[in-house]
C-alpha atoms as one frame of an Amber mdcrd trajectory, in Angstrom:
protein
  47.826  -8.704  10.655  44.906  -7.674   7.767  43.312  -5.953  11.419  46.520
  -3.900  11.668  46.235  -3.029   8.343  42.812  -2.178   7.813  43.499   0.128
  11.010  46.566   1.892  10.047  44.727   2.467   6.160  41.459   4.329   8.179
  43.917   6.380  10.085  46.120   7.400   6.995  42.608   8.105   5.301  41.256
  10.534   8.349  44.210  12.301   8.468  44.571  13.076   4.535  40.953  14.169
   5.146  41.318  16.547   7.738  44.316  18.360   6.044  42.909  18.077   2.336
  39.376  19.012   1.840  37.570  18.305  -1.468  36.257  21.822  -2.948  32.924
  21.613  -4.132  31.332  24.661  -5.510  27.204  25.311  -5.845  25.707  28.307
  -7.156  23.224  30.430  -4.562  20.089  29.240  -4.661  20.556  25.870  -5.575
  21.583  22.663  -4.263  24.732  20.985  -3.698  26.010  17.020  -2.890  28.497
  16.086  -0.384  29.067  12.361  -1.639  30.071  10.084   1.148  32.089   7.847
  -1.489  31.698   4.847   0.667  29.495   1.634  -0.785  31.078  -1.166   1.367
  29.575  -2.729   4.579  26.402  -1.969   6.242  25.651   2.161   7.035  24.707
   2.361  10.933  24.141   6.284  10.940  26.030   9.482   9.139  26.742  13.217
  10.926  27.367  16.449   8.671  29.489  19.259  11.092  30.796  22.399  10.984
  32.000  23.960  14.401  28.698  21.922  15.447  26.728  18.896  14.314  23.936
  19.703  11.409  20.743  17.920  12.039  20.635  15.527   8.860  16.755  14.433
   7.333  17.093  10.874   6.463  14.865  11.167   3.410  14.852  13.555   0.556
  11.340  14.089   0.658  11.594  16.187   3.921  11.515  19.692   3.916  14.830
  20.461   5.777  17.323  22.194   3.830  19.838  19.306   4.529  18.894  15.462
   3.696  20.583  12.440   3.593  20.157  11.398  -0.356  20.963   7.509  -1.428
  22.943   5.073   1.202  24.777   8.084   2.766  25.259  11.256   0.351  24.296
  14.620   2.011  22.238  17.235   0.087  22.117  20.360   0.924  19.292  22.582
  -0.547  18.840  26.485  -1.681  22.297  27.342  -0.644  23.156  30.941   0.841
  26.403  32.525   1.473  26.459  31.451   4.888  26.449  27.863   4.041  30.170
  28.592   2.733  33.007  26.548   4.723  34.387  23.754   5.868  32.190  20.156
   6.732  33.412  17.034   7.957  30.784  14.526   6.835  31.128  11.287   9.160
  30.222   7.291   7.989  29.592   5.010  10.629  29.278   1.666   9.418  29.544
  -1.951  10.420  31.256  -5.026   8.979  30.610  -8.507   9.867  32.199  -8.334
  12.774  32.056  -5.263  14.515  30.597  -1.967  14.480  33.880   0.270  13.008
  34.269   3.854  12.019  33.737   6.710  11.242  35.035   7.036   7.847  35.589
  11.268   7.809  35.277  13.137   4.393  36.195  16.839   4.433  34.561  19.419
   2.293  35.216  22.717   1.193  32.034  24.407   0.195  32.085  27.454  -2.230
  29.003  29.432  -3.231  29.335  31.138  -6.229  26.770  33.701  -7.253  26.814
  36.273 -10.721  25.331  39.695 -10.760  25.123  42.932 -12.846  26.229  46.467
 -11.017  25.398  50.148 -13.095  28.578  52.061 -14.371  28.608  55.094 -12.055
  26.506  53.225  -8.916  27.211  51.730  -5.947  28.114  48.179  -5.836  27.579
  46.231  -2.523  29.057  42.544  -2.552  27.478  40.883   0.276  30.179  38.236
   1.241  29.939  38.051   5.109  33.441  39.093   5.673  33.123  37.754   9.319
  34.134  34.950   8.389  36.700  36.028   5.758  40.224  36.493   5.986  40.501
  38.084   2.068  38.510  39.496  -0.690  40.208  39.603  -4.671  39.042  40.857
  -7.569  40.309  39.829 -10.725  39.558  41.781 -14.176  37.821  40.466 -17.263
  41.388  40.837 -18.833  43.861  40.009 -16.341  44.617  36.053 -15.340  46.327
  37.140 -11.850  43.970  37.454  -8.391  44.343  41.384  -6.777  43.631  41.669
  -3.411  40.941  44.374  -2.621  40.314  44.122   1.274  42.330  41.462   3.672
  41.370  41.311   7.521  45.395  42.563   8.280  45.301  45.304   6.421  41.943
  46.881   5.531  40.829  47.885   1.829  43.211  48.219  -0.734  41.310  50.765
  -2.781  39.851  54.171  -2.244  36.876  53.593  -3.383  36.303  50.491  -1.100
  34.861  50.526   2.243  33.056  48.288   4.197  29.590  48.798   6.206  27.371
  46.055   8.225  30.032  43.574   7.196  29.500  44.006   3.314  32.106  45.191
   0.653  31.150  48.025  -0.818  32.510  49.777  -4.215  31.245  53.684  -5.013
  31.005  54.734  -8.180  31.541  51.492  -9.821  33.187  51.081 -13.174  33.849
  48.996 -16.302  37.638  48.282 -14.661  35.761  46.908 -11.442  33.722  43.989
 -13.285  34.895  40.672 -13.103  35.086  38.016 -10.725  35.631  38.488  -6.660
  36.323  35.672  -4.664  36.051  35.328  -0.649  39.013  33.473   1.156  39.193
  32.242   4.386  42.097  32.069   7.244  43.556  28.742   5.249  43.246  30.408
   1.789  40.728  27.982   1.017  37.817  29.701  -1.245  34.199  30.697   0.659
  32.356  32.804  -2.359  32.652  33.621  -5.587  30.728  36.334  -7.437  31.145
  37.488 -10.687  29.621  41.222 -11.871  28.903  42.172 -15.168  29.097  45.983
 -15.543  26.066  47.912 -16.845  25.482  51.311 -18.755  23.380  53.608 -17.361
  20.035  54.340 -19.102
C-alpha cells in the first residue's frame, strides 16, 4: 500500500512539474541556481535538459559554465540571453531498496539585463526573437504591458523594425524608456531589459 502511494505522489509531482515551471530570473553576466530541492535518500546521478541533455561538471571548481553545486543543485555561470528557457533538471536517487526516480523539477529561466539608449539614437534590443513569440514595452509611468512586435503580427510601431533577428527602435525617445520583456509561445517570460533614456551631449 505505502508502495502505491509513494508511486502515485512521484507521478502527481512530475506532472505538476512539467505544466508549472518555477521562474527564476538572473541578470546577464552572472550566475544563476537551479535548486534540486531534494535532501532525502542517496543521489545516484542528476541531468539538466533543454530540447537536449546539458553536460553537467560535478564540481564547482571546473571551468564549465554549468556545475553541479552541493548534493544536486545546478549552477549555471555568466549567463547570456541564449541561456533563456525552459530546463527540466532530473534527480536520480536510490532508497534502501531500490534504485527509484527521477524526481523532475522544471525551470523557467529569465535573463534580465539594464541599459542606457541616447534621446534621438538608435536603440537595438538584442533579444533573439527566434525564439520569441512577443516583445512588450511598458513605460516608466504606465503599470499595463504594450505589445511592440508579436511573431503573428509583426511590429506594432513605426518606428520598430527588426534586422539579424534584433529589435530595433530609430530615433529613440524619453516615451520609449522603460522596461521590455521577451515572451515565449506559452507566455512564459525569456528576457527582460530595462533602458534608461539619455540626453544627448
Amino acid at each position: 500500500m505505502f508502495n502505491i502511494l509513494y508511486v502515485l505522489l512521484l507521478f502527481s509531482f512530475f506532472k505538476k512539474g512539467e505544466t508549472s515551471p518555477t521562474l527564476k530570473a538572473g541578470i546577464r553576466g552572472g550566475n544563476i541556481t537551479l535548486p534540486c530541492q531534494y535532501g532525502g535518500s542517496e543521489i545516484l546521478n542528476i541531468d539538466l535538459s533543454r530540447s537536449e541533455i546539458i553536460p553537467v561538471c560535478q564540481t564547482e571548481e571546473c571551468s564549465c559554465r554549468v556545475c553541479k553545486k552541493g548534493a544536486c543543485d545546478v549552477v549555471i555561470k555568466d549567463l547570456s540571453f541564449s541561456d533563456a528557457g525552459k530546463y527540466n533538471l532530473r534527480v536520480y536517487y536510490r532508497n534502501e531498496q531500490a534504485e527509484l526516480g527521477p524526481i523532475i523539477r522544471t525551470y523557467q529561466l529569465c535573463v534580465d539585463d539594464e541599459i542606457s539608449a541616447k534621446i534621438g539614437e538608435e536603440l537595438k534590443l538584442d533579444v533573439l526573437l527566434s525564439n520569441a513569440d512577443k516583445v512588450q514595452h511598458q513605460s516608466r509611468r504606465s503599470t499595463g504591458w504594450r505589445d511592440d512586435w508579436s511573431r503573428t503580427d509583426g511590429a506594432q510601431r513605426e518606428r520598430i523594425t527588426i534586422r539579424d533577428g534584433n529589435l530595433i527602435i530609430s530615433n529613440f525617445t524619453a516615451r520609449d524608456a522603460g522596461s521590455y520583456r521577451v515572451l515565449d509561445h506559452d507566455g512564459e517570460p525569456l528576457i527582460t531589459v530595462k533602458v534608461r533614456a539619455e540626453k544627448l551631449n
